[in-house]
C-alpha positions in Angstrom: 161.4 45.7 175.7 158.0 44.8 177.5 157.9 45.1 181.0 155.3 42.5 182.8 152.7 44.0 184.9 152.7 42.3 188.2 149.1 41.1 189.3 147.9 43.3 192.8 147.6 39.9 194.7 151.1 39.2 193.5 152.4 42.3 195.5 150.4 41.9 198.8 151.5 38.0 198.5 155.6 39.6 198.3 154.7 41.5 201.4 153.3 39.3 203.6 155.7 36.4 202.9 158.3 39.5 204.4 156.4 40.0 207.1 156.3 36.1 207.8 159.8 35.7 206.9 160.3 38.7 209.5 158.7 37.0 211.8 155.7 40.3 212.1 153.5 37.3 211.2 153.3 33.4 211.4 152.1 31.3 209.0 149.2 29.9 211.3 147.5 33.7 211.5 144.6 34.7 210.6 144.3 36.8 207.0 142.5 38.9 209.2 145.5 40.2 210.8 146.5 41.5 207.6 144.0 44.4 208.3 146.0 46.1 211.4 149.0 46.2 208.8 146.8 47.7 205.8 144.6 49.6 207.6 143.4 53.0 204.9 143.6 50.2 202.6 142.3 47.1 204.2 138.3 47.1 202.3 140.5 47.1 198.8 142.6 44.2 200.2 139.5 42.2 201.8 137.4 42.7 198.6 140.3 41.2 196.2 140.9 38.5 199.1 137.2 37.3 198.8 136.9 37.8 195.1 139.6 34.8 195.5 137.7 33.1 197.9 139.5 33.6 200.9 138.1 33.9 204.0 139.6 36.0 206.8 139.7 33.1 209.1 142.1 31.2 206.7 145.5 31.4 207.4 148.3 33.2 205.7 149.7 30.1 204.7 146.8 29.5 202.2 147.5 33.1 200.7 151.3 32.3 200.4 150.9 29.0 198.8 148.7 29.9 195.9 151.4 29.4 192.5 149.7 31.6 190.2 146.6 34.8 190.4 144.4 34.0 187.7 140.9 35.8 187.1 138.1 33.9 185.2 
């Protein structure tokens, strides 16, 4: 039995659709506001986020709606 290894962007998209299902953030925020809630780990986060092309001034939404983490 092989057990699937979950991409890192998979994880931090899981815990910021809780935190917008929660209501801790909207859809319409900022990426940037991510940082406040990863804060000893936010320059990991913000690298892997613009390795993907994001920008901080995107909104979550954009993170939330990508289907699949593929690197080239």
């Amino acid at each position: 039995m092989s057990q699937q290894v979950l991409h890192p962007m998979v994880k931090l998209q899981r815990h910021v659709r809780s935190l917008v299902e929660s209501g801790v953030l909207k859809p319409t925020d900022g990426v940037w506001k991510i940082a406040f809630l990863y804060q000893d780990k936010w320059d990991f986060w913000k690298q892997e986020l613009e390795a993907f092309e994001f920008s901080m001034k995107d909104p979550v939404s954009e993170l939330l709606s990508v289907q699949q983490w593929d690197e080239d």
